[in-house]
N, C-alpha and C positions, 0 to 999 in steps of 0.2 A: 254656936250659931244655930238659931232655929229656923228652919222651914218654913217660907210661908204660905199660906193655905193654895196658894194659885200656882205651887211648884208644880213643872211638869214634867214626865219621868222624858228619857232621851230617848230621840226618832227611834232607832233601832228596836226599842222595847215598846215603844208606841205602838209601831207598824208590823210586830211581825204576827205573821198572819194569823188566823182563827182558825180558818179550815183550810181543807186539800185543795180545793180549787183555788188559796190566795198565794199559794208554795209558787214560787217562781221557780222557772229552769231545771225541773226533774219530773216532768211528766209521763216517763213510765213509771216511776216507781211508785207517782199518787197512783194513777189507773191501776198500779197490781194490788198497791193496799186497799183502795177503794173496795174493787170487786169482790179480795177476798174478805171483809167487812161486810160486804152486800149479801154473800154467799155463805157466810158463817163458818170460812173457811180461814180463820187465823190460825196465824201458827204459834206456839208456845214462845220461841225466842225467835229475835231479829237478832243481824245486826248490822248497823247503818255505819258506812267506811267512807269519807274523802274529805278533802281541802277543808279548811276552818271558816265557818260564815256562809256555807253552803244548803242548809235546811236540817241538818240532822239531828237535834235538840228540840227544835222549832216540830219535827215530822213528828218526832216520838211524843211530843204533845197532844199536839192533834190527833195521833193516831187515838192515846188514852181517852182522848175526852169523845172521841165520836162513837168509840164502842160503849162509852159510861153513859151521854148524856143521848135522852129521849126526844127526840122531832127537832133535835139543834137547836136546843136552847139556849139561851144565849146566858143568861146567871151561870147555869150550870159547866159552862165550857168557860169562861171565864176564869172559873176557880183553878181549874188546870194551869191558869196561867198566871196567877197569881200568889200560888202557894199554897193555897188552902186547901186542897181537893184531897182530900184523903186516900183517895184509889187508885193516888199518883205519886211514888215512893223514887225521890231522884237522889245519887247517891252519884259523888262527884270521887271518881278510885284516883284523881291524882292526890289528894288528902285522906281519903279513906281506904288506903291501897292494902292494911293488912288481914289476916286473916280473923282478926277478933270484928272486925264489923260483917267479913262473910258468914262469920258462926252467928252474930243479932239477925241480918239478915234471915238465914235459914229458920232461926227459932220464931220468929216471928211470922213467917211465909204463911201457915196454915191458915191464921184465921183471919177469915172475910172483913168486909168493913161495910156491908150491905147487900140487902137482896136485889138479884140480877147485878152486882156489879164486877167488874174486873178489876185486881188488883194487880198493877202495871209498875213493875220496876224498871226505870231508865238509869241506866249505871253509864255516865257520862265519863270520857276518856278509858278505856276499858283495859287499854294496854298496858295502864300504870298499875293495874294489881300487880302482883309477887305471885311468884310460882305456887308457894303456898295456898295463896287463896283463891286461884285458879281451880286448882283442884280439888279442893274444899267447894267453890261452887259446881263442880263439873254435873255429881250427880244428880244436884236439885234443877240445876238448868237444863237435863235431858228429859227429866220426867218429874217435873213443878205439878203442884194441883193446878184443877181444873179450872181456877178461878183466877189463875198466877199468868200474866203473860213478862214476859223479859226483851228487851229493846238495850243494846249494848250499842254505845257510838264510840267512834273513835277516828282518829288522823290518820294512824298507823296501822292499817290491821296486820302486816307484815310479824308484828310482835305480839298480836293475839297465837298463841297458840292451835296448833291444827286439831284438837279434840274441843277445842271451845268453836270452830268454824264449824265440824261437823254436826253440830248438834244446833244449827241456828239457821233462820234465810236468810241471806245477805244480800244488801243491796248498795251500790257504787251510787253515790251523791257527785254528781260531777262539778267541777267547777260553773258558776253562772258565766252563760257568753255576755259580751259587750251590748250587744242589744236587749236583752232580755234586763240588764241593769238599768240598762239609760230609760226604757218603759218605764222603772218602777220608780225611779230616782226623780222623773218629770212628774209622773203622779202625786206622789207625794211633796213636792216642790209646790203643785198647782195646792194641793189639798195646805200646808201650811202657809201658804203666801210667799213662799221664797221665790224672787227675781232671779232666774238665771239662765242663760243661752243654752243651745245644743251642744256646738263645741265642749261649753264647760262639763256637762254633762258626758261628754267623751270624753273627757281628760280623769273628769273624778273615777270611770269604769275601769280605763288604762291603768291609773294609779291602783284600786282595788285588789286586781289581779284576779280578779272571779269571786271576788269576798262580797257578798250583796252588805251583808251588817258593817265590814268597813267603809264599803262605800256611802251608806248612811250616814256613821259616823263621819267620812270626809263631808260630806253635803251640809251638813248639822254645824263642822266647825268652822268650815268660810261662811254659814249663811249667819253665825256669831259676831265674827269678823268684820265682816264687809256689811256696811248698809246700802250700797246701793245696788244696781245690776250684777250679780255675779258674771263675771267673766274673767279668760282665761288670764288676762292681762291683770287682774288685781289678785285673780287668786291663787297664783304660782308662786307671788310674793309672801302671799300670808300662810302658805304651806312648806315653806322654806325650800323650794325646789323652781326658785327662778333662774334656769339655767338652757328654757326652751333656743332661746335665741343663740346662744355659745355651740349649740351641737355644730351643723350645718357647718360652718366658721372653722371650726375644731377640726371634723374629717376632711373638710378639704386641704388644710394644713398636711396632716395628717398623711392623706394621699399621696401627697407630694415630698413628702417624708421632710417637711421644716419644722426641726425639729424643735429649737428653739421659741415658733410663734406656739405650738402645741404646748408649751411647757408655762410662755406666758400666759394663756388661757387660764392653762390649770393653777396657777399661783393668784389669778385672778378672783376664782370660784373657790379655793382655800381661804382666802384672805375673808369674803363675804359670807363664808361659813358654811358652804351648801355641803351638803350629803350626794358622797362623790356615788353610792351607789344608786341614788336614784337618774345622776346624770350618767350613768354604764347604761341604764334600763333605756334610758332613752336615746343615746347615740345606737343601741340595738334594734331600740325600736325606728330610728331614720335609715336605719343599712337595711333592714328586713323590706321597711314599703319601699324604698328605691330597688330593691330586688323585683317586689310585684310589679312593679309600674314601669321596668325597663326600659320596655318594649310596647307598651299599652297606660296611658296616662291617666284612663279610665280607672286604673284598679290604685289609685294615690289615692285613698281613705284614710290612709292616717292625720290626724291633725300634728305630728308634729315633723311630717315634710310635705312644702307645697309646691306648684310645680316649679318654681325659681330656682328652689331647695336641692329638688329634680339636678334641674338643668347645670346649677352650680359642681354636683357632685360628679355629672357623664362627663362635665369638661375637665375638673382635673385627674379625672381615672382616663382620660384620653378613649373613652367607653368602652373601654373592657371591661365588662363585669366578675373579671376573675381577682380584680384588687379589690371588690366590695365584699367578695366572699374571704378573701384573706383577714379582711380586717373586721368578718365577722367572728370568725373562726376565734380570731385571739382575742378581742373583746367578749366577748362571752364567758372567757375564762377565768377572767377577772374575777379574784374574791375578795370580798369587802367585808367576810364573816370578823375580823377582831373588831376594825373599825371603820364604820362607813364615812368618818370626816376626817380621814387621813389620806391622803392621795400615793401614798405611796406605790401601791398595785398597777395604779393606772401608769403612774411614770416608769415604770419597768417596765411595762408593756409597752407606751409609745417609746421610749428609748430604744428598746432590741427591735422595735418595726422599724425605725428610721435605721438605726448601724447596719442593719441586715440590709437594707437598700442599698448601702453602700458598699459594703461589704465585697455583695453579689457583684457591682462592678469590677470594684478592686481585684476577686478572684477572678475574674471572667480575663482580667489582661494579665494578673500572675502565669495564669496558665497556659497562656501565651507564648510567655515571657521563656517562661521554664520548661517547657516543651523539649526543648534541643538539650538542655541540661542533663534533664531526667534521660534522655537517651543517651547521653553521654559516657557516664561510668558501667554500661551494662556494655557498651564496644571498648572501652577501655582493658575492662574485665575480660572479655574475649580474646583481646589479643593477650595479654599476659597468659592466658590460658594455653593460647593457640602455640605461645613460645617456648612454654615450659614442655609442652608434647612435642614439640620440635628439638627442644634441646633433650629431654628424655629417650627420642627415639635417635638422637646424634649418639647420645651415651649407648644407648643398646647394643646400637650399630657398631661402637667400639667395642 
């Protein structure tokens, strides 16, 4: 199937930025590159650490093309982003993790590829080299030519090595906040013509998790989806996590340890196929804002408890907030790593929260119950005790 000429590449590669001022949600780390670019004080290697969809692919771009291209050109910084730029050498180490592409590298490293220019290697996922080729780069990456800069990203820096840390600056990419998402995701929304609300625009940042490029990509596939206004109400369907309404419902159940209507629920949302681990995320995320909003109704910003949601939850926890923290505690615990459309997990966990309700009565009158018991054979034991030293001192006696 061929292409047609008015194919258009996907938001995320559309949108992502050109220069340091369009990086969303890491604004010390432009301001240090900036200056020391201003300053002509770069340093030989970076390396750029955190969450996935956070700018660190996107920075080491930018960073190459602002030092290569002249008064911000715009052809020339381009190339950077499209492949072509030759002074821009990206080498992705979870495929090219052995030591025969760090020995090309290296032979290759000397020579220039133009006057005034920097020849900038971004070694994408950094963690996936081999020990071997670690070390094999250790020497060239502490003292590269002049003309060599090195920019190493990765998820994990934990599995980078502490002799490849030493020899580099490093900078922590943070997750993007919720606001800082929902800005870009409306910008963009306005700039393609997509119809969508705020709330939705909340819900797509929630769902993200601080991932700016997923969240594009969620924005991009309901705005596919849906032709008419996006909102939350059509697009929870077409995301396969129409389960806002069942939370709420769920933990009041729940609270009150029935265990039964809990279980109906869940055979419910089984049955319709939902991804049980995105409904964990979100009964965490209705126990966390009923946490904030206890006491203060004001601080109920989440969209996915309002304050009915509130008032439903203080009346069957009889308002103690020490049953929302209980049922934060073991909710959270929840793993959905083999399979997140298997419910399994979750019914363990509401089952041992409801027994244990019970339970805790049950023993609470055992122990009651048994009290005189358990004292019992310890005066039993005395006296036999008490008889045998009385009949032992009768024999002495004799």
């Amino acid at each position: 199937m061929e292409l047609s000429s008015n194919h258009q590449p996907v938001l995320y590669r559309k949108w992502r930025p050109r220069k340091f001022d369009d990086l969303v949600g890491q604004e010390p780390i432009v301001k240090t590159l900036q200056n020391a670019i201003q300053n002509n004080q770069s340093s030989h290697a970076y390396l750029f650490t955190g969450p996935r969809g956070t700018g660190k692919t996107t920075a080491g771009r930018i960073f190459a093309a602002t030092i290569n291209c002249q008064d911000k050109e715009i052809e020339c910084i381009e190339h950077f982003f499209d492949g072509s730029a030759l002074s821009l050498i990206e080498l992705d180490a979870a495929s090219n993790r052995g030591i025969d592409e760090i020995r090309n590298l290296k032979e290759n490293i000397a020579y220039m590829v133009g006057e005034n220019q920097f020849k900038v290697y971004l070694i994408d996922e950094v963690h996936m080299l081999t020990d071997a080729a670690f070390n094999a780069l250790l020497k060239t990456l502490e003292e590269p030519p002049a003309h060599v800069i090195f920019i190493l990203a990765t998820t994990e820096p934990h599995k980078v090595p502490a002799t490849v840390h030493s020899r580099c600056q490093r900078y922590d990419f943070k997750k993007i906040n919720p606001q800082d998402t929902i800005t870009r995701l409306a910008m963009i929304a306005d700039a393609e013509s997509i119809s969508i609300n705020e709330d939705s625009l909340k819900f797509i940042a929630r769902l993200s998790e601080g991932s700016l490029r997923d969240a594009i990509n969620i924005l991009e596939q309901v705005s596919i989806l849906i032709d008419d206004k996006i909102s939350i109400e059509n697009m929870m369907p077409a995301l396969g996590v129409n389960v806002n309404e069942k939370c709420t419902p769920f933990l009041v159940h729940l609270i009150k340890h029935e265990l039964q209507e809990c279980l109906a629920i869940i055979l419910n949302l089984y049955d319709g196929g939902i991804n049980f681990k995105t409904f964990r995320d979100q009964l965490i995320d209705s126990l966390r804002s009923s946490l904030y909003a206890w006491d203060n109704v004001q601080n109920l910003s989440s969209i996915f408890l309002n304050e009915n949601d509130l008032l439903m939850i203080k009346q069957a926890s009889s308002n103690d907030i020490e049953k929302i923290i209980v049922l934060l505690k073991k909710i959270s615990l929840i793993n959905f790593q083999s399979d997140s459309f298997y419910p399994l997990p979750l019914e363990i966990v509401v089952a041992d929260i409801c027994r244990n309700a019970n339970n805790d009565s049950i023993n609470n009158i055992n122990l009651d119950i048994q009290a005189p018991v358990l004292v019992q054979p310890k005066d039993t034991s005395s006296k036999d005790t008490s008889s045998k030293d009385t009949s032992s001192k009768d024999t002495s006696s004799k």
